[in-house]
RONUKOL-357490 format. One record per residue (C-alpha): residue in three letters; x, y, z. Coordinates in steps of 0.1 Angstrom, whole numbers, plus 5000, padded with zeros to 4 digits. Layout:
N
ALAXYZ ...
This chain:
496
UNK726611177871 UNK724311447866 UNK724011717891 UNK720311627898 UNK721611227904 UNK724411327930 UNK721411537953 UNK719111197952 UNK722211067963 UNK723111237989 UNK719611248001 UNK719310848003 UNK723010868021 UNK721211138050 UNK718010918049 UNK719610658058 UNK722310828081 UNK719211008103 UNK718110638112 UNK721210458121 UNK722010738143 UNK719210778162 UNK718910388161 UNK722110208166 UNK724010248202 UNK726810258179 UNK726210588171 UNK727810928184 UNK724310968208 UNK725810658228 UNK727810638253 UNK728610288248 UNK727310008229 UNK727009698262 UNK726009458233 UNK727709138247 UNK728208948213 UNK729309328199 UNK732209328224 UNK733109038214 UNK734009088179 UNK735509408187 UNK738009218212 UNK738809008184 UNK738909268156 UNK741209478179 UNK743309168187 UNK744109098152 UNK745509448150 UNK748109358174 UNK748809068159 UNK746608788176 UNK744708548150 UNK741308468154 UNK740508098164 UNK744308018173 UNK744808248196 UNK741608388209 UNK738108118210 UNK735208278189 UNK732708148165 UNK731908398141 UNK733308408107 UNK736908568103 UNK735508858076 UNK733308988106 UNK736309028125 UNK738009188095 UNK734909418098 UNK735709468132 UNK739409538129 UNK738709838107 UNK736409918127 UNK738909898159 UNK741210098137 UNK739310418136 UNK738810358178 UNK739510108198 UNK737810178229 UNK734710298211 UNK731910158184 UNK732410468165 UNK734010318134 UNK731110048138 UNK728410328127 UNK730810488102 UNK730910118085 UNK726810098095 UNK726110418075 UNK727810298048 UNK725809938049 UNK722810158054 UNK723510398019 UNK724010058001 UNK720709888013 UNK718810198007 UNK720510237968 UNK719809847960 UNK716109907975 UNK715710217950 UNK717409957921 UNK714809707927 UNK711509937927 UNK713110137897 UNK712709767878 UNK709309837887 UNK708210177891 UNK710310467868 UNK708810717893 UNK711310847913 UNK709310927946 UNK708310587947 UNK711810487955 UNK712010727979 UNK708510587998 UNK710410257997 UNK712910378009 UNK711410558040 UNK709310228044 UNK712209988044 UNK714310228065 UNK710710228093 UNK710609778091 UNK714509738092 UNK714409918126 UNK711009848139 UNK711609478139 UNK713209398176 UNK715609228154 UNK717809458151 UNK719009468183 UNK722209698198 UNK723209718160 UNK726609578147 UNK725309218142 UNK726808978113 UNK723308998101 UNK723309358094 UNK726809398077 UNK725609068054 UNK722509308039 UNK724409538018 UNK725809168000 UNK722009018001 UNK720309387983 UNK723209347955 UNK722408957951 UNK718309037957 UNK718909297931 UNK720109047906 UNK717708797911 UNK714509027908 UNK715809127879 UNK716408787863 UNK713608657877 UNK711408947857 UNK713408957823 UNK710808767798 UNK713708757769 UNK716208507784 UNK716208187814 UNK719908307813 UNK721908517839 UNK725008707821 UNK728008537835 UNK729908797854 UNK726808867874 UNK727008457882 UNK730708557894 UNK729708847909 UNK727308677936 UNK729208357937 UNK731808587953 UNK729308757973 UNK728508437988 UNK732108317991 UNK731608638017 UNK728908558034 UNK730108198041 UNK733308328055 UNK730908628074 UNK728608358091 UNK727608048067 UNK723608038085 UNK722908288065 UNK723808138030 UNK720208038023 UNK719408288001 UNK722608207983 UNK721807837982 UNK718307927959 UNK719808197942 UNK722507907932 UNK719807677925 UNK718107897907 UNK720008007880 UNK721107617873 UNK718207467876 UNK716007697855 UNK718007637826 UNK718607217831 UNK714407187828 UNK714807417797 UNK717307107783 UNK720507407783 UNK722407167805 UNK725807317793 UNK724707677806 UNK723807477841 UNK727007337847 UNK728807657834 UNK726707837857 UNK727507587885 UNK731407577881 UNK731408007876 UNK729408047909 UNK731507807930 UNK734607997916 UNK733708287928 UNK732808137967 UNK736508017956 UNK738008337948 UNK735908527979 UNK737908278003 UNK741308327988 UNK741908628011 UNK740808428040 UNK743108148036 UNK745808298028 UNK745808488063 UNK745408198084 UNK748108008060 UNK750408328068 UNK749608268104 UNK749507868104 UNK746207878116 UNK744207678090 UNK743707418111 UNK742307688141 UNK740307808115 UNK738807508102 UNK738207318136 UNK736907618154 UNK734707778130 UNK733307508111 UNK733707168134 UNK733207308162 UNK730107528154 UNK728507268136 UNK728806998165 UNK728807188201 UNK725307338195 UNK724007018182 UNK721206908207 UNK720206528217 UNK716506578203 UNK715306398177 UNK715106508141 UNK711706588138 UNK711706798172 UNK714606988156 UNK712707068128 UNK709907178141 UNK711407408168 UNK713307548136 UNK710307638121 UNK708507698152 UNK711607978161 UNK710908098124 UNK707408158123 UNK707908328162 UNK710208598141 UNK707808608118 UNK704708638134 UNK706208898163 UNK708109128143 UNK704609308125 UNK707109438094 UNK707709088086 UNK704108958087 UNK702809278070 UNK705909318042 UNK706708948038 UNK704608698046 UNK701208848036 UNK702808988003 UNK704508627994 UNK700808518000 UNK699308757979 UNK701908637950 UNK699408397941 UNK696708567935 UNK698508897916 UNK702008797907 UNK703909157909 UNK707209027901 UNK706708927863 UNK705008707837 UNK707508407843 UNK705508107863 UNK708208087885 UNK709208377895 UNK706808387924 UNK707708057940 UNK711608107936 UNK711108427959 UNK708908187982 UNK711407987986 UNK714408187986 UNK712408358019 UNK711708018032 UNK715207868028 UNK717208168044 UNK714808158072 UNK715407788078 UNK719207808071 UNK719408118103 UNK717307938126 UNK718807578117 UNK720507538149 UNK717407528167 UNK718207848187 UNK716208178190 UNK718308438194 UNK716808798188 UNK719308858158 UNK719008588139 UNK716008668123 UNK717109018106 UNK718508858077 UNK714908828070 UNK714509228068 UNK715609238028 UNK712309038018 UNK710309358034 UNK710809457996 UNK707809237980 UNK705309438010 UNK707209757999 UNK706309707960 UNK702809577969 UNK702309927989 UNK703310137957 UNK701209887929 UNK697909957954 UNK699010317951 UNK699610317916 UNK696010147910 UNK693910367932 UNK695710657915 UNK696210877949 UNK698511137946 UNK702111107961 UNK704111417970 UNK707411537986 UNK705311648016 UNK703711338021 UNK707311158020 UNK708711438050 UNK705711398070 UNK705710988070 UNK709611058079 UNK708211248105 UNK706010998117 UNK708110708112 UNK711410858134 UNK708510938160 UNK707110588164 UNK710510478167 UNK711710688190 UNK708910558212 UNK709410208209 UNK713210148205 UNK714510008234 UNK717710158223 UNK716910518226 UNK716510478265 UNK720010478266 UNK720710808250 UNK720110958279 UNK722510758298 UNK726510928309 UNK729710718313 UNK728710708353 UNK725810438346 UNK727910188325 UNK730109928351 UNK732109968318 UNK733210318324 UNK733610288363 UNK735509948361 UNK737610098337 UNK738610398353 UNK739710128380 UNK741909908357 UNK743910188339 UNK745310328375 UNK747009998381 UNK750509908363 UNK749209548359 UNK746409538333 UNK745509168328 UNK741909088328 UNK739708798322 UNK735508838315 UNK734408498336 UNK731208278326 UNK730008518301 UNK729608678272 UNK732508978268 UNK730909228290 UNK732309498273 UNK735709558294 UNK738009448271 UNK736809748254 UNK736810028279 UNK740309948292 UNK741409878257 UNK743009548270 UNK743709238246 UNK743108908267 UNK746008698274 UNK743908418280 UNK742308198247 UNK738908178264 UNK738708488273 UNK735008478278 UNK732608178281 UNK730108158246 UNK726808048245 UNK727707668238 UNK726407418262 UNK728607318288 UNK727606968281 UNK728806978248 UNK732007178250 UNK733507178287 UNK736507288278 UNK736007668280 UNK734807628320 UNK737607398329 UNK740007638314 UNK738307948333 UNK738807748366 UNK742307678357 UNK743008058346 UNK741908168381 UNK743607878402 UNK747107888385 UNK749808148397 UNK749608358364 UNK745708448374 UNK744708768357 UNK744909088379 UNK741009168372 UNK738208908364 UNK734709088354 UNK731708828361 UNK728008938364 UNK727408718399 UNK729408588427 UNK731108268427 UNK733108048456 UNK736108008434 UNK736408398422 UNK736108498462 UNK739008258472 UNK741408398452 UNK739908768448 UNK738209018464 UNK735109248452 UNK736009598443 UNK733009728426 UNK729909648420 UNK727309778396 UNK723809768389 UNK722309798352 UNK719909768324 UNK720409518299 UNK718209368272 UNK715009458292 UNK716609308327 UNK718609378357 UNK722509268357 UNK724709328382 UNK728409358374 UNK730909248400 UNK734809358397 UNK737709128414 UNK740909198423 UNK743408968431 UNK744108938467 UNK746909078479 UNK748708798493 UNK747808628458 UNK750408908440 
């Protein structure tokens, strides 16, 4: 690599660096990450690094490649979300090189990229979306530029209907990923799939669609192997199966009828769209536009694949029927069409794009967001204002560490204290009590039997906790735009 090459490089890399760090409470300008759902996979990625498998012996829903993610991620620090920015920059650099990839199909110019870059790197964190940062949706992007990447291109090639074969591999195992990441957000996969087998079936190459077929299912095969063959280790197959795929797709399942369920899907879709403004300004308007100036090639198609593909994934993350805030940022990737859009009306009106103009819209961008992230508020905040910190400081002075996070979420205390639960729902999820009691009863029974944890965290007072505990601390704080107040129990004495 040229000389020239490796400093575009290493400029996209501290691009993209500048806005995960200010942006993501992962970062070293954190004290702490309280994400609840981030907490959780760190309490699992942690676990399996002492040895305790996902599904069998701790209940959580997520794929088992996030918690793989996690895991490293624990490795670097266990206490802290620090190795969950090192792995976020490194997400980042590979968004940020597959946007340049895509507009380089287009544009040869090299400070367009860079303007893509800087406006992809201004929607991915504007969008409310995004969260805390660490979300299955974000470590899935690097995986969706690659694919997106591949099918731009072979949407736009005029000579052949016909993808080269190791690329089919290629993003057949990329999907085999994502399925084992968090399978909602395969809809992209499912067109991309479709795509490159159907195109060629109404062309009457039926042999290259079935090849195609059978190659891009082997390499979903060949992503799981690794998968498998830990939970086989671990005989957990079974965990693995009934937990993450039985039970996900059942327990959320509501009574509603069909058509309710599809149109709060695309009711919840079209709220994401319409309230994050990158997505109605890069997306939607640009996928509108498609029909009227087709920017992505001379093949009929191409336009309504990339409809679709944007369509599907959208339906496939909000499929469930549920709304929350993260789901939607696997949407961020289609900001691409609005980002090409910005440089063709450029390129037509012939204005004059230069280095300075690219530093002062940084400028400008880092400042809007600095205003409007709800993140940044908490740069400001010291270990004194997280219950995290203070119920920690607690915990580690006693000999007996056992703690269980009660009717919620994992607060973030399993963390802090750098405890691994003993107990397999060692936090209530987000599933309907209705349609899975068993993780209340089992909380109850936790606290009621004579091996009760030492510590239980809950973020209200209840009759049962104050029979067999008393409150230790309590805490006031921020979170997600309301007020929560943490409690701390200790086990009464007489209980010991």
């Amino acid at each position: 690599m040229k000389k020239k090459n490796i400093l575009k490089v290493i400029l996209i890399f501290l691009i993209g660096a500048i806005f995960i760090t200010l942006m993501s409470k992962n970062s070293f300008l954190f004290r702490f990450n309280d994400w609840w759902d981030a907490n959780a996979f760190m309490t699992v990625g942690k676990g399996i690094l002492s040895g305790i498998v996902p599904y069998r012996d701790l209940f959580e829903q997520k794929g088992p490649y996030l918690y793989f993610i996690y895991a490293v991620s624990a490795f670097i620090s266990n206490k802290t979300f620090i190795g969950v920015y090192f792995l976020e920059l490194i997400t980042m650099f590979i968004n940020l090189l597959f946007v340049r990839k895509i507009i380089k199909l287009f544009y040869k110019d090299e400070i367009y990229s860079f303007l893509g870059i800087l406006i992809y790197c201004f929607s991915a964190f504007f969008v409310f979306t995004f969260g805390h940062g660490g979300s299955a949706e974000e470590f899935t992007l690097p995986l969706m530029f690659i694919s997106m990447y591949h099918y731009i291109r072979y949407l736009k090639d005029k000579k052949s209907d016909n993808m080269d074969k190791k690329l089919v591999l290629l993003n057949g195992i990329i999907a085999g990923v994502v399925f084992w990441i968090k399978y909602s957000l395969l809809g992209f996969w499912f067109i991309f799939a479709a795509t490159i087998c159907l195109i060629p079936l109404f062309k009457k190459d039926i042999k290259t669609a079935i090849i195609n077929a059978f190659i891009f299912i082997g390499g979903m095969i060949l992503a799981s192997i690794p998968c498998l063959i830990y939970f086989a280790i671990n005989h957990a197959i079974g965990d693995l199966f009934n937990i993450y795929l039985l039970v996900n797709m059942t327990s959320y399942a509501s009574k509603t009828s069909v058509l309710l369920k599809i149109w709060k899907m695309f009711y919840i879709l079209l709220g994401n769209i319409f309230g994050n403004i990158p997505y109605l300004l890069l997306i939607l308007v640009p996928i509108i536009m498609l029909y009227k100036k087709d920017i992505l090639g001379d093949k009929k198609y191409a336009k309504v694949c990339f409809t679709i593909a944007f369509m599907f994934t959208g339906i496939m993350a909000f499929i469930g029927g549920t709304a929350y805030f993260y789901y939607g940022y696997i949407l961020t990737p289609f900001t691409i069409i609005g980002i090409l859009y910005i440089i063709d009306i450029i390129k037509t009106k012939k204005w004059k794009l230069k280095n300075i103009h690219l530093g002062m819209l940084m400028i400008i961008f880092l400042g809007i967001l600095l205003i409007t992230s709800d993140n940044t508020k908490y740069m400001s905040w010291k270990k004194s204002d997280y219950a995290q910190f203070i119920f920690a400081d607690i915990i580690n002075k006693s000999e007996e560490k056992t703690l269980l996070n009660y009717y919620g979420l994992d607060f973030g205390l399993y963390t802090t204290t750098g405890i691994n639960p003993e107990y397999y729902y060692f936090m209530r999820n987000n599933i309907p009590h209705e349609n899975y009691p068993k993780m209340r009863k089992n909380q109850k029974k936790y606290i009621k039997s004579d091996e009760r944890p030492k510590y239980v965290i809950a973020k209200k007072e209840y009759e049962l906790l104050n029979e067999y505990y008393d409150i230790i601390a309590v805490k006031k704080q921020r979170y997600e735009n309301r007020k929560i107040t943490y409690y701390l129990y200790e086990r009464k004495n007489n209980q010991d």
